[in-house]
N, C-alpha and C positions, 0 to 999 in steps of 0.2 A: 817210880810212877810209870807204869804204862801209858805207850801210846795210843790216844781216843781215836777213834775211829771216824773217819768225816762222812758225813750224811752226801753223799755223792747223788744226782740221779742219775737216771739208766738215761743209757748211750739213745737207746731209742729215742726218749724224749728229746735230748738236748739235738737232735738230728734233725725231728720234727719241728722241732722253735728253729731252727738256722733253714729249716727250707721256708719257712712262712716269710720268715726276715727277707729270703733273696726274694722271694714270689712277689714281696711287696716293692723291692727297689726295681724289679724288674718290669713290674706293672708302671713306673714311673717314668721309666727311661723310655718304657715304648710311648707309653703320653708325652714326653717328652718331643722323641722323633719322630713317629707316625700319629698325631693328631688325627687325621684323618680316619683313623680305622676305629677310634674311639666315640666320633660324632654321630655314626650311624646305627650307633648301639642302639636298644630301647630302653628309654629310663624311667618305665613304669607312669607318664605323666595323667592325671587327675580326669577324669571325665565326669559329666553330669552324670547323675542319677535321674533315669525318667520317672516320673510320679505316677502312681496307678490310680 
């Protein structure tokens, strides 16, 4: 029997999923430490609609 061959992906991919993963813990740890740089953001919040 021949050995099968394993469906691997590309290195690209697997490079792109490990930076999202760090992007994500790293966005936590600065909420974590720097709260402050995070309050000032703008969080898209709800305004009236004026009526014509």
């Amino acid at each position: 029997m021949e050995p099968q061959k394993k469906n691997k992906p590309n290195s690209l991919v697997i490079i792109l999923f490990a930076l999202v993963v760090l992007m994500i813990i790293i966005y936590f740890i600065l909420a974590m430490f720097f709260p402050t740089v995070f309050e000032h953001m703008t969080t898209g919040d709800l305004q009236p609609v004026p009526n014509k």
